[in-house]
DSSP file (Angstrom, degrees, kcal/mol; ACC not computed):
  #  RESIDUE AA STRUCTURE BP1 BP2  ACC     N-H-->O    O-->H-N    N-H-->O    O-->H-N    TCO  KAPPA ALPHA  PHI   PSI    X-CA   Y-CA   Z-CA
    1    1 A X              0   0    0      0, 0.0     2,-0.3     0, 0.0     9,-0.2   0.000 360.0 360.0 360.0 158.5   34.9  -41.9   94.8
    2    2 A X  E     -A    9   0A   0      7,-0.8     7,-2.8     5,-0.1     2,-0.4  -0.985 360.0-157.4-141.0 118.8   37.2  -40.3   92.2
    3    3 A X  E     +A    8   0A   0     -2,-0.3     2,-0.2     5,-0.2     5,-0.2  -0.963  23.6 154.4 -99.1 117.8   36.4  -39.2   88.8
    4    4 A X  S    S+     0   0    0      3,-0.8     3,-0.1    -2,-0.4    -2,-0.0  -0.845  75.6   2.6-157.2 135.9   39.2  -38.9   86.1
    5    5 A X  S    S-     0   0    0     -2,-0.2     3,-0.1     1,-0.2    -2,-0.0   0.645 130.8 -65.1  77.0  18.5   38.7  -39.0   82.4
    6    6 A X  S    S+     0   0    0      1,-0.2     2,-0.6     0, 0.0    -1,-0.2   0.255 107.2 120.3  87.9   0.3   35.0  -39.4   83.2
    7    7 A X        -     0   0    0     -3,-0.1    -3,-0.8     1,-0.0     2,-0.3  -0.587  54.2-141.1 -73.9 125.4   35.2  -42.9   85.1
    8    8 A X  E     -A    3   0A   0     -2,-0.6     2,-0.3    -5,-0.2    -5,-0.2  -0.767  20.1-173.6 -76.9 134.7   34.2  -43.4   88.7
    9    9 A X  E     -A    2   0A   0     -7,-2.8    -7,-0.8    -2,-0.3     2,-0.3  -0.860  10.3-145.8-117.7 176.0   36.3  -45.5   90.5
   10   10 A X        -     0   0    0     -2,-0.3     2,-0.5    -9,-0.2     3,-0.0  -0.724  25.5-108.7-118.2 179.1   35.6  -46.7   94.1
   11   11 A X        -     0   0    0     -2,-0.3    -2,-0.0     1,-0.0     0, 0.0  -0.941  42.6 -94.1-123.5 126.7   38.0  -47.3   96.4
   12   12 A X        -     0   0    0     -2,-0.5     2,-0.1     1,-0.1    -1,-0.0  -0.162  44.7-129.0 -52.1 131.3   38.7  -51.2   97.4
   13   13 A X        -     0   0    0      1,-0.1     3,-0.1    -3,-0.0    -1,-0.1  -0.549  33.7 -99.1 -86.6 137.6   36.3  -52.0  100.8
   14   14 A X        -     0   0    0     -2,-0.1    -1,-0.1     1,-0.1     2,-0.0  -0.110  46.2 -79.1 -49.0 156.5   38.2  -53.6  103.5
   15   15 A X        -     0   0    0      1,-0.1    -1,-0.1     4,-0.1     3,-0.0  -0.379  52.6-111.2 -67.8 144.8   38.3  -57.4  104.2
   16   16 A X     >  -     0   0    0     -3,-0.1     4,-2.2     1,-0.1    -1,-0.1   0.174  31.0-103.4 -47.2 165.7   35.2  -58.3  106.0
   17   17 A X  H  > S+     0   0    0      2,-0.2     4,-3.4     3,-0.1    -1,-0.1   0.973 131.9  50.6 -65.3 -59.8   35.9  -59.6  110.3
   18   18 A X  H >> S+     0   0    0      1,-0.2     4,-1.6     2,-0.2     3,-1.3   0.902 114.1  39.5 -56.6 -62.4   35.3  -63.1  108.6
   19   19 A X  H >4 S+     0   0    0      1,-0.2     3,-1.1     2,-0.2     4,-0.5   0.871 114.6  52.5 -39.0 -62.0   38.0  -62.4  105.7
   20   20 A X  H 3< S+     0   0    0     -4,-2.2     3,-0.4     1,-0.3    -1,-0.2   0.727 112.6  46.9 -82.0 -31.5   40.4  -60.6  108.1
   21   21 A X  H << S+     0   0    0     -4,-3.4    -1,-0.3    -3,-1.3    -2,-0.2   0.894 109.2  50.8 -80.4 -31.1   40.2  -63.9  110.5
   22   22 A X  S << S+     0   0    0     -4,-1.6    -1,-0.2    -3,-1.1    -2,-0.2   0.566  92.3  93.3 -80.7  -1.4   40.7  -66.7  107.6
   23   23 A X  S    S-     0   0    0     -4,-0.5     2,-0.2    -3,-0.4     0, 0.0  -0.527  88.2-113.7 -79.8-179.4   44.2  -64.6  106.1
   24   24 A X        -     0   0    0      3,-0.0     2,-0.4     0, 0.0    -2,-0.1  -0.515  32.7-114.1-103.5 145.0   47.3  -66.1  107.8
   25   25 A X        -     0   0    0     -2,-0.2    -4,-0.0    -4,-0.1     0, 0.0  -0.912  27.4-115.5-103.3 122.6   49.0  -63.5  110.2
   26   26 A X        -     0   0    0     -2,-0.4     2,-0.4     1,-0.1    -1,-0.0  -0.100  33.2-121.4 -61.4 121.2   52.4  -62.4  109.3
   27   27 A X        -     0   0    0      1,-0.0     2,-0.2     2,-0.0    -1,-0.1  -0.581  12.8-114.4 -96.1 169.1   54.9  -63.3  111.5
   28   28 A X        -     0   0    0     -2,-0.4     2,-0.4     1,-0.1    -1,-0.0  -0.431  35.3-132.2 -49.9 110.7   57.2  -61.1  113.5
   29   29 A X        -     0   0    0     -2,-0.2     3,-0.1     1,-0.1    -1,-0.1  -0.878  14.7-129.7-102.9 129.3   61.0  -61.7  112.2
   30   30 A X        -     0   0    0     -2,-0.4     2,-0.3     1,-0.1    -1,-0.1  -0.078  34.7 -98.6 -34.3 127.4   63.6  -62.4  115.0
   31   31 A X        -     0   0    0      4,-0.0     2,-0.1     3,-0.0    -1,-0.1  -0.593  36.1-132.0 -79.0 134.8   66.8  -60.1  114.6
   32   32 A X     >  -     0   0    0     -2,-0.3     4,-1.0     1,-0.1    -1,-0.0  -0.250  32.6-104.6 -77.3 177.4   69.8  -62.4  112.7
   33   33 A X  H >> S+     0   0    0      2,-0.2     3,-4.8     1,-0.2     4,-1.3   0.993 121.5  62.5 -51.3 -84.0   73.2  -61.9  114.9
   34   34 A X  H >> S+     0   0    0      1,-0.3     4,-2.8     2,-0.2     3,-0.6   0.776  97.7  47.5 -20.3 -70.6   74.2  -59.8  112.2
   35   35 A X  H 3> S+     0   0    0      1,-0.3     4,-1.0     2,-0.2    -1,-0.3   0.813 108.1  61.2 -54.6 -22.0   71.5  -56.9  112.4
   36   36 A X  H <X S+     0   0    0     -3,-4.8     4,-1.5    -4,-1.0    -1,-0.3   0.744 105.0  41.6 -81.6 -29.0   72.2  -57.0  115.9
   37   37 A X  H <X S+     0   0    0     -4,-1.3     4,-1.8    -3,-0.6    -2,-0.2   0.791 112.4  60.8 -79.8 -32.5   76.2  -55.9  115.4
   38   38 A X  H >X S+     0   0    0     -4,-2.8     3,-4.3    -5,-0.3     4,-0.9   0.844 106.6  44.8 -44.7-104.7   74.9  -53.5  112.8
   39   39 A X  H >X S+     0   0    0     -4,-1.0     3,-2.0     1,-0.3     4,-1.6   0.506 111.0  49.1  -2.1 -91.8   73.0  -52.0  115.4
   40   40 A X  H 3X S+     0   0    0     -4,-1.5     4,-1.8     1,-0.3    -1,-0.3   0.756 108.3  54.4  -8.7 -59.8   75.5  -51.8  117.9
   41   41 A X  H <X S+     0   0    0     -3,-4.3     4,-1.0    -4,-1.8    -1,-0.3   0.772 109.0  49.6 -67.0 -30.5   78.1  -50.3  115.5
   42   42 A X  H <X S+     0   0    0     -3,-2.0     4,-4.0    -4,-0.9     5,-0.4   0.975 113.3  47.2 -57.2 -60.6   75.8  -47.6  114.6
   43   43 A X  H >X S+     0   0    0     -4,-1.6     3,-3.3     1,-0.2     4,-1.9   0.857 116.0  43.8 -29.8 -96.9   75.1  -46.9  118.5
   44   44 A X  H 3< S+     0   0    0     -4,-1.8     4,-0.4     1,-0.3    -1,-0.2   0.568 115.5  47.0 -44.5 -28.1   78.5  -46.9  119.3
   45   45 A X  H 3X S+     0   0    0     -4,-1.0     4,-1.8    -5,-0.2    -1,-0.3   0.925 113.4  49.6 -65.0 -41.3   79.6  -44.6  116.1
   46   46 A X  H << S+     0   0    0     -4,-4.0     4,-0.4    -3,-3.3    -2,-0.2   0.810 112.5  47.8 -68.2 -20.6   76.7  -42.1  116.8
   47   47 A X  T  X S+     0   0    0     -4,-1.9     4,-1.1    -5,-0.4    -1,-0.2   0.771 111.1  51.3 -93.6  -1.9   78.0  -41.9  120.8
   48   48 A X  T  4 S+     0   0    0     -4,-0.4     4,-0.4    -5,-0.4    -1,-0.2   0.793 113.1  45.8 -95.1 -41.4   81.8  -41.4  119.6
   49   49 A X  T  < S+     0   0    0     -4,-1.8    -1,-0.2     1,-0.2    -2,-0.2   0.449 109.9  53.6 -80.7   8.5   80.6  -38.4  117.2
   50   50 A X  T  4 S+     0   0    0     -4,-0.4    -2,-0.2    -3,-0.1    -1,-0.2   0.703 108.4  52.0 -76.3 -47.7   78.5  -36.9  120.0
   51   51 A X  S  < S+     0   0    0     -4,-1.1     2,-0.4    -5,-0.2    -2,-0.2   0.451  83.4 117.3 -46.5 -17.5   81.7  -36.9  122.2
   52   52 A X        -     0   0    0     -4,-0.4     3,-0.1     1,-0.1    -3,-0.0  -0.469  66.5-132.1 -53.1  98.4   83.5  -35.2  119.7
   53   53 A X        -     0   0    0     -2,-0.4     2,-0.6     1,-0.1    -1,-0.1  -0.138  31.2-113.7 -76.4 172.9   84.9  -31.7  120.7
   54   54 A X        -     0   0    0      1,-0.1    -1,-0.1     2,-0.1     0, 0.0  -0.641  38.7-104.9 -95.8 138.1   84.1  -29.2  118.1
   55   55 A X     >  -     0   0    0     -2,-0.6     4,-2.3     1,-0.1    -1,-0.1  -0.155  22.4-116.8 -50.6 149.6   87.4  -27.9  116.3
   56   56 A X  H  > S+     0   0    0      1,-0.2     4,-1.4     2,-0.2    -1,-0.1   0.827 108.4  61.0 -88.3 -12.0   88.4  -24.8  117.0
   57   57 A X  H  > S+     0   0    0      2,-0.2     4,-2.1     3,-0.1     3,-0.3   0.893 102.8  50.1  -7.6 -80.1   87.8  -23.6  113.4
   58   58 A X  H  > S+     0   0    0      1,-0.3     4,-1.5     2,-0.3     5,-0.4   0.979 104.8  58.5 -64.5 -63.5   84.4  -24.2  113.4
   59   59 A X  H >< S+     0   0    0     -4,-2.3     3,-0.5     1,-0.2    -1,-0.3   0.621 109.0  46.3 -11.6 -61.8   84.1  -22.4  116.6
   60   60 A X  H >X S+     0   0    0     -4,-1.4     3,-2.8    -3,-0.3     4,-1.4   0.931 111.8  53.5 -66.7 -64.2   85.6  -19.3  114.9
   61   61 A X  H 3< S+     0   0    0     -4,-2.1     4,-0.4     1,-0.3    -1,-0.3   0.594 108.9  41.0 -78.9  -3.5   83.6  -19.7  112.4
   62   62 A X  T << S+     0   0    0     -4,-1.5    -1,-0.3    -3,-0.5    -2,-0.2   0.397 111.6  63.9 -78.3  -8.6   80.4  -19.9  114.0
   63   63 A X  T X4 S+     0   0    0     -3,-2.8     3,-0.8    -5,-0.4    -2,-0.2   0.869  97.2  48.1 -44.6 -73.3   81.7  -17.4  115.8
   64   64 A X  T 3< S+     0   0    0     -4,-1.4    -2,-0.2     1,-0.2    -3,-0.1   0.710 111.8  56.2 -47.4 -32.3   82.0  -14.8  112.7
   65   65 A X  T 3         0   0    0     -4,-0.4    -1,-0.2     1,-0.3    -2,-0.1   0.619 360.0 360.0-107.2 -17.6   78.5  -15.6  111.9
   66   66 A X    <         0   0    0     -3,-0.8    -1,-0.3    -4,-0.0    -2,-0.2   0.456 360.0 360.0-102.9 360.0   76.8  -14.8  115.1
């Protein structure tokens, strides 16, 4: 319980076993084509910037700083 502005509120009680059995269960949604090429194109961007060598700029300047 919570008091503000002088009210108590309670906090809603979970559905009962018998309520929780009579909802409908959400189903699972199956990846479209699409999200799956997403996906892919992320992978394959993140493993081409991991591959990357670092300039030799930055070097120097991570250099200076350490």
């Amino acid at each position: 319980m919570s008091e503000k502005n002088g009210e108590t509120r309670r906090r809603p009680e979970p559905p009962s076993e018998i309520e929780a059995q009579s909802q409908p269960r959400q189903k699972k949604r199956k990846r479209s084509g699409e999200s799956v090429e997403v996906g892919q194109a992320l992978r394959a961007a993140y493993e081409r910037t991991v591959s990357e060598s670092i300039p030799p700029e930055m070097l120097d300047l991570l250099g200076k700083l350490g």
